[in-house]
N, C-alpha and C positions, 0 to 999 in steps of 0.2 A: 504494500500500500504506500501510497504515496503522502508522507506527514503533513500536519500543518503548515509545516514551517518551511517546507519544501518551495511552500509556493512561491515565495520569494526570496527567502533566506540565503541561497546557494549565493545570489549576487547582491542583493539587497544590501544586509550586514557592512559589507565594504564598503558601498557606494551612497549610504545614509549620509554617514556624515562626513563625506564631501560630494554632497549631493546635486552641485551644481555639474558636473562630470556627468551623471546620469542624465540628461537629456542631450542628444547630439546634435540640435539646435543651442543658440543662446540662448540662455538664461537670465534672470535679474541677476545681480549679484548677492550673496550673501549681505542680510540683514546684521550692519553692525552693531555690536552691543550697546544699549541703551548705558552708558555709564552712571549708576548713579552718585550726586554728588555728596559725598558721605564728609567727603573733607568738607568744604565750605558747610553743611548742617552742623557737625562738630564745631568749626569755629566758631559759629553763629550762637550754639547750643550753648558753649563753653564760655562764654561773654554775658548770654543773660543771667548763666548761674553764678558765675561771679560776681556781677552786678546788683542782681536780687541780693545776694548773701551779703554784700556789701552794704545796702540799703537797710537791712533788717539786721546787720548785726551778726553775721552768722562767723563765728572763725573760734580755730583752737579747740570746740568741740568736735567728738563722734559723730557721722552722717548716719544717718538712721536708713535700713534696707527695708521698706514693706512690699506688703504680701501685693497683690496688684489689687484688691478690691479699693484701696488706698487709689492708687494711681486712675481706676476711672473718673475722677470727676477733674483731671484735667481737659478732660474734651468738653468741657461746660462750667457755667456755674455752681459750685456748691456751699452748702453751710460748714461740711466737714473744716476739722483743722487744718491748719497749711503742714503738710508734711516734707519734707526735704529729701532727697533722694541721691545716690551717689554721683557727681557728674557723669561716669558711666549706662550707670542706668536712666540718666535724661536722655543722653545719647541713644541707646539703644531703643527704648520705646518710643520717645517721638521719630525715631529716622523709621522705625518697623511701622510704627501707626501713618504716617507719610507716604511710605514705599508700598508696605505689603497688604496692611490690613490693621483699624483698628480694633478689632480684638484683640490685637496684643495683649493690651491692657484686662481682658475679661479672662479671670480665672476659672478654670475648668475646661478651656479651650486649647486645642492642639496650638494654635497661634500664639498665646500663652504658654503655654509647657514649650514649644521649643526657646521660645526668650528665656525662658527660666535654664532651658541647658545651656544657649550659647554663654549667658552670664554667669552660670554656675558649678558646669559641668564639662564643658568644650577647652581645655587648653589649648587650644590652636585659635579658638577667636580671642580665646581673654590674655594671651600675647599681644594680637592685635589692639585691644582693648587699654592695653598697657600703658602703648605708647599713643594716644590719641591725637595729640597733635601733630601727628607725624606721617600721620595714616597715610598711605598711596594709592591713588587710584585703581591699581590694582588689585589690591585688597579688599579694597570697600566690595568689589565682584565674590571673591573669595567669601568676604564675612556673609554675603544677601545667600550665597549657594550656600553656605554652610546651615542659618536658617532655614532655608526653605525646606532641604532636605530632611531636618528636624520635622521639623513641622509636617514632612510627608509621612513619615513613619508614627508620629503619636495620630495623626488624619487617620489613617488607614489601619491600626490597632486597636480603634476604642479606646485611646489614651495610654494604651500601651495593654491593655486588659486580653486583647485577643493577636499576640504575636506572630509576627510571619513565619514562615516554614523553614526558615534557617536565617543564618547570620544578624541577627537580632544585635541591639547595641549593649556594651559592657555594663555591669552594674551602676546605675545612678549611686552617688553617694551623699551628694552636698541638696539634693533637689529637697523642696518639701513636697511628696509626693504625697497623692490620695492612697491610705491605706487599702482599699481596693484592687489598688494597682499591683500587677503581678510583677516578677522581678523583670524586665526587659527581655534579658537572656534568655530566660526561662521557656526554651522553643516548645510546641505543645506537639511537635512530629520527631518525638525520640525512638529509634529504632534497635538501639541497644545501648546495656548498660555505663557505656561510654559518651553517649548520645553522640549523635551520627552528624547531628547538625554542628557540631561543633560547640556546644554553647554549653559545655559543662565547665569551661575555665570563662566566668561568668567578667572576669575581669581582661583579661586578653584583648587584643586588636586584631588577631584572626581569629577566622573561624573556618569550619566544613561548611560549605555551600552544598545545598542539594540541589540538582542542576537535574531539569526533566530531561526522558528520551522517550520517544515514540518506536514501537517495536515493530515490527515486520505487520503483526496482527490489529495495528493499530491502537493496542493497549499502551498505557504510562507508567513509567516505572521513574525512579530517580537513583540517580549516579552522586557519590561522594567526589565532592572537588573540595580538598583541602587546603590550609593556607592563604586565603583569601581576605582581605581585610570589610569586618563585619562595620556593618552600618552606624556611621555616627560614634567612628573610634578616631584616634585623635592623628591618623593619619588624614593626608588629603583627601578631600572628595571625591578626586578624579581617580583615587585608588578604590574608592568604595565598590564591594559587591553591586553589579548593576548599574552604576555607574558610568558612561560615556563620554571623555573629553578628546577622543582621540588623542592627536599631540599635543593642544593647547594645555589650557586653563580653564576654560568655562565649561559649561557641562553642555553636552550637545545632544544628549541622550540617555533615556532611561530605561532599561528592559527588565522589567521583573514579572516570569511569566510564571505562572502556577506558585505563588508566592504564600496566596490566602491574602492578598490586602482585601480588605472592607468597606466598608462606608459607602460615600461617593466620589465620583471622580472629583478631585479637588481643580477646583477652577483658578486654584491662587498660584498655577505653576508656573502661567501665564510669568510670574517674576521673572522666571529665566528665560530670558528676553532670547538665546538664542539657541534654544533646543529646537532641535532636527527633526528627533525620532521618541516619539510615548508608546512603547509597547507594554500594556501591560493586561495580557491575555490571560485567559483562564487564571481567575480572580471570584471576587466575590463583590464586586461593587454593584451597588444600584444607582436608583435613580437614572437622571437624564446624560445624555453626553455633552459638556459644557460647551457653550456657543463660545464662550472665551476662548478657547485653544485657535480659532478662528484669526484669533488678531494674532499668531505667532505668527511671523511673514518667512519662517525659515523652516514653518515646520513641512517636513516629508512625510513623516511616515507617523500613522496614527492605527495605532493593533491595538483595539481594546475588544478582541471577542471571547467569548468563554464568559461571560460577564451575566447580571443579571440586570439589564438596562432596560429601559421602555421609553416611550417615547419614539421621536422621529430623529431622522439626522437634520440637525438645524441647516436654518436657512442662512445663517452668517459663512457655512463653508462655502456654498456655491458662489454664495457677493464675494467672497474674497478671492474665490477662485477663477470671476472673470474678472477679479482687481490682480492679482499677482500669479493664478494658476501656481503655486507653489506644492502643494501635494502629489505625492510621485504614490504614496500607495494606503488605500483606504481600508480598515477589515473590520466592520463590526458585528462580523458572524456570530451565530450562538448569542444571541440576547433575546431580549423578549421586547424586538421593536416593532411598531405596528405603523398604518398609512400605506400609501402610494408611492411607488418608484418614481422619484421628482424625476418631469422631463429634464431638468436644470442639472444633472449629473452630466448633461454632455458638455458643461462649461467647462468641465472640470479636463481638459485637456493633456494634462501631462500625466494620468495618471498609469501606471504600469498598473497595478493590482488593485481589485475595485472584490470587495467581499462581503455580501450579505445575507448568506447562508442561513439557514435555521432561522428565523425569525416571522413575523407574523406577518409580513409586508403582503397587499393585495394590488387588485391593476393587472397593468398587462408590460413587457420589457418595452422601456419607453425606445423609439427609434432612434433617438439621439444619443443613444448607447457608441452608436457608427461614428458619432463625432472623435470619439477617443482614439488618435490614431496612436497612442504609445501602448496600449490595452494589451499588452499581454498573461495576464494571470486573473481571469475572474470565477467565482464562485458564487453561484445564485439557488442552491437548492433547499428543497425544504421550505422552502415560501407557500403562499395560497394566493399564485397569480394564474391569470387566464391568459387567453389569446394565443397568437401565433409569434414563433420564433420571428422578428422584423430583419427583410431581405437587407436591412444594413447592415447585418453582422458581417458582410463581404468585404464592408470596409477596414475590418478589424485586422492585418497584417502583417500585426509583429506576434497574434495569439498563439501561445503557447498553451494554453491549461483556459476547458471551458468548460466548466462544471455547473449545467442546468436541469439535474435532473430532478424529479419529484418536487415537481412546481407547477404543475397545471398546464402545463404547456397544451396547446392542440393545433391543428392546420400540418401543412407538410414539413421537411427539411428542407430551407429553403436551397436552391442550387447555387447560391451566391458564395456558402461554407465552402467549393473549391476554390476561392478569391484566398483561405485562412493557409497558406504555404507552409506555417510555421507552427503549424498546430502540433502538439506532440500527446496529446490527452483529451477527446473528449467523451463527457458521459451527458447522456441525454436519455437516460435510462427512465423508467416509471411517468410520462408524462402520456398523452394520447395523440401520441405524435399519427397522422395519418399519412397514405400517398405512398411511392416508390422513395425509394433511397436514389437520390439525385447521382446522375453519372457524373456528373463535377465532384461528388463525394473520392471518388474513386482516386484523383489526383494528387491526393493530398500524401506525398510520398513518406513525409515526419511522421506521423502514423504512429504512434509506437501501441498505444490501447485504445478500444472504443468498445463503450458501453449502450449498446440502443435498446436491450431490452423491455421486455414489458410495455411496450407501446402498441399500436394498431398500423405498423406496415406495413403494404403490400408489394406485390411485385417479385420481382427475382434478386439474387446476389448477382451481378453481375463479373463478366468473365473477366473486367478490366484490373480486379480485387488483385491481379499479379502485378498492379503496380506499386503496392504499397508495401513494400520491402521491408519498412522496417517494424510493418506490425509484430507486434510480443501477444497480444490480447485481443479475441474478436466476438464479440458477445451480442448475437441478434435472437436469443433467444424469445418465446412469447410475444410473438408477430401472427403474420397471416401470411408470410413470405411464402412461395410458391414454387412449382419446378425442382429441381435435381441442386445438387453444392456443387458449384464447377470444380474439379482435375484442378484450375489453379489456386487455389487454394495452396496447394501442394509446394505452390513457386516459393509460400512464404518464408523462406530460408529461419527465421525470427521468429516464428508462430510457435508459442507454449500451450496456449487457452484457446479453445472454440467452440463456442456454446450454439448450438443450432435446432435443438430441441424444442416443442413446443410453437411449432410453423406449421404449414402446407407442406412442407417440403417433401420427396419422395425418390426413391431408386436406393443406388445405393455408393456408401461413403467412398468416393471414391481412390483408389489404389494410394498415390500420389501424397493424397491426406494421408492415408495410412503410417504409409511409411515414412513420415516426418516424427512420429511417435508421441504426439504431444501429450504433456501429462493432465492436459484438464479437455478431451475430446464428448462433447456430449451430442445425441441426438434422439431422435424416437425411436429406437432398437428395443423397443421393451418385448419379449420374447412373449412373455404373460399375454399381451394384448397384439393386439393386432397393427403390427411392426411396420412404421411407414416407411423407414431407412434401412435397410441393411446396413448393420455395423460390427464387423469384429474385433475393430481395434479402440472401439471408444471406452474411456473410461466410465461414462453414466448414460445407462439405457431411461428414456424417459417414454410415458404413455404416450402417444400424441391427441390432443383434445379435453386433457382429465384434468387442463388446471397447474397450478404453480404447486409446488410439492410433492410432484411424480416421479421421480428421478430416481431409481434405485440404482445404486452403486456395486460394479461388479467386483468379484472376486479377482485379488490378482496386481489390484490398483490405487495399494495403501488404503489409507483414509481419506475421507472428505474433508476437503478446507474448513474449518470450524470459520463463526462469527468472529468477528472483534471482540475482542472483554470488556466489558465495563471495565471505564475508569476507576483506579484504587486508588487513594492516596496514600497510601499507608505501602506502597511494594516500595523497595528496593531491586534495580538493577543487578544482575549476578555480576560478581566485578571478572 
């Protein structure tokens, strides 16, 4: 089977974040970082707290740290007492309530809890913190990434209560935490007495990363990757598990797939002004997909499927995508999103991988599908869409992988699909596809699997099928197809699979096929019943007319390909 991650991943990964490279037209250039000005706010900061202390008297005493419910009624007036606070933590809560969000100030809030680390907990900002008048522009990037990414993890934990699947952060020590709150470390996916995640040396700056793989069978397992530095340890950012700065400084990229993060997608990410790529697939987030990610003018690649989202995909991607076309690959598979396939998808011009798989979406494939001339890698199945395949999918010429099956499809294939040269995958299996299989099918020499079964096709296989050399996989099974398997068949040098069972079809398998020996040969050889094919060499005789689950399996020829597994979370990979 062919993984998730396949669908892009092989070339994607690289070419994310330097993702201007990936379109072989020009590009905009990369969106420079918004600098913010941390020095001149410290100056400014550091002058009134002087000043004020000045005017009232303040010197030679202790500054007093409180807790933040103190610190809300600087955004207003209050009766409370005038509390004073360390020039540090003026600095840090006005520039965070300025920059990121004022909840800083509101306790009980991930926004909150990361202020409370980078001040109390983070020796890598409170260096920076040290020397405040000195701060560099450079750093103030560093200190806003170090927050943010705080603040990603208490977001995505329930304040730390529900930890991610590995590399969690080191023991809090100086924080006032809610007794509630579990130890950090404390990963809740231990696989043995050592724990696997690495998070038994609760104090440490590495950890074991457990890193998914997808199996042959399309089950998930996870692989120990040791040595890694765990989240929110007092190495750099750009070291952090999951973490992406390529060669820079600034973080350009976040991948945290099958993590367990929670909550909802945090819209405050939007701070890092120059992220590339948010994957963060099979998760557990709800709610909607933030219209904010929208205004990142650099971002590429947006993988949030596996997720438990609803809603639509907003309307701010498409306005930005006939403002800047900056998205190279879409996946919001596997959610629980509902609506209509916006015709406004065809603004979206540069996109390589377009995924919305498993979801509730209804309609019919909007035509302007055809405008995507970079479209190579999409996945539409599992929807509850109507209509006919639209004859602009001919435009589509860099497709590699079209996965539209079990979606309502109906009307013919259109004969435009031999326009797809590049096609190497398609399944268009379980829809009500009707009509002949187009002789322009036949061309498509990339070939390597095709899935049609379970539709309503008529017609013959045509003798032209010796062009496609490099099929591995041919599956027209549950049709109405008609006539004899042509002798070429035989030419398929490549042919492992051939499902043909459950057709018109009639004579017998001929020689040719035989003797290529494939190991998945099926047809209606059912001895029991009254045999439409003669077959000696197939491996599953099936009834012909009795229906999906006819197939008895002969003696001689292993066992049957089992289903995929349910996902586990809890397997380990054999190492």
């Amino acid at each position: 089977a062919i993984n998730e991650e396949e669908e892009m991943e092989k070339g994607m990964d690289e070419k994310i974040v330097y993702a201007i490279e990936y379109d072989p037209e020009s590009k905009p250039p990369l969106h420079k970082n918004r600098r913010f000005q941390l020095y001149g706010v410290i100056g400014l900061l550091l002058l009134a707290v002087i000043a004020a202390g000045a005017a009232i008297g303040v010197g030679g005493g202790e500054t007093t740290i409180v807790d933040a419910k103190s610190l809300q009624g600087e955004l207003g007036p209050t009766n409370a007492p005038t509390i004073y606070l360390t020039p540090e933590e003026q600095v840090v809560y006005s520039f965070l309530s300025l920059h990121f969000s004022p909840k800083v100030r509101e306790e009980g809030t991930p926004h909150h809890m990361a202020a409370q680390w980078v001040l109390h907990e983070d020796s890598y900002s409170q260096d920076i913190l040290k020397d405040l008048p000195n701060v560099s522009g450079s750093l103030d990037v560093q200190f806003l990434q170090r927050y943010v990414l705080a603040f990603l993890w208490f977001h995505s934990t329930n304040l730390g209560k529900d930890p991610w699947r590995s590399c969690n952060p080191p023991t809090f020590k100086n924080m006032n935490m809610n007794d509630a709150m579990v130890t950090p470390s404390a990963g809740h996916f231990s696989t043995n007495e050592d724990d696997a995640d690495g998070d038994a040396d609760a104090d440490g700056d590495t950890c074991t990363f457990l890193q998914w793989n997808r199996l042959e069978n399309d089950a998930v397992c996870f692989g120990a990757v040791p040595g890694v530095n765990r989240w929110m340890s007092s190495a750099d950012t750009c070291q952090w598990q999951g973490v992406d700065c390529s060669t820079g400084t600034e973080v350009l990229g976040l991948d945290l797939f099958w993590q367990g993060l929670s909550g909802t997608l945090p819209s405050e990410l939007v701070a890092l002004t120059s992220l590339q790529k948010i994957s963060f697939a099979y998760n557990q987030f709800t709610g909607t997909i933030p219209a904010e990610y929208a205004r990142l003018r650099t971002l590429f690649a947006l993988e949030v499927h596996g997720n438990l989202l609803t809603g639509s995909i907003p309307d701010a991607y498409y306005e930005a995508a006939s403002e800047t076309g900056a998205l190279v690959l879409l996946n919001v598979g596997d959610n629980q999103l509902t609506g209509q396939l916006d015709t406004r998808l065809g603004l979206m011009t540069d996109l390589k991988g377009l995924h919305f798989f498993d979801n509730k979406f209804t309609g019919t494939v909007p035509t302007e599908l055809g405008n995507l001339r970079y479209l190579s890698y999409s996945r539409g199945y599992g929807n509850q869409l109507s209509g006919s395949l639209p004859t602009e999918i001919g435009k589509l010429r860099q497709m590699n992988e079209f996965w539209y099956y079990q979606m309502g499809l109906s009307g013919p294939i259109p004969s435009e699909i031999g326009n797809m040269k590049r096609l190497q995958y398609l399944r268009l299996w379980g829809n009500d596809l009707t009509g002949p299989i187009p002789e322009e099918f036949y061309s498509l020499r990339k070939l390597e699997q095709v899935a049609l079964q379970e539709n309503s096709l008529t017609g013959t296989i045509s003798t032209s099928i010796s062009n496609m050399m490099a099929l591995e996989a041919l599956r027209v099974s549950s049709n109405k197809l008609s006539s004899t398997i042509p002798p070429e068949v035989g030419d398929l040098i490549s042919l492992k699979v051939a499902w043909f069972h459950q057709n018109d079809l009639t004579g017998a398998m001929p020689e040719q096929v035989c003797a290529r020996g494939l190991i998945g040969l099926q047809a209606d050889c059912d001895p029991e019943g009254a045999a439409a094919v003669e077959c000696t060499c197939c491996s599953s005789c099936c009834e012909q007319g009795l229906g999906l689950g006819t197939c008895f399996f002969r003696e001689g020829y292993g066992e049957p390909t089992l289903p995929p597994n349910t996902f586990d979370a809890y397997v380990m990979c054999d190492p």
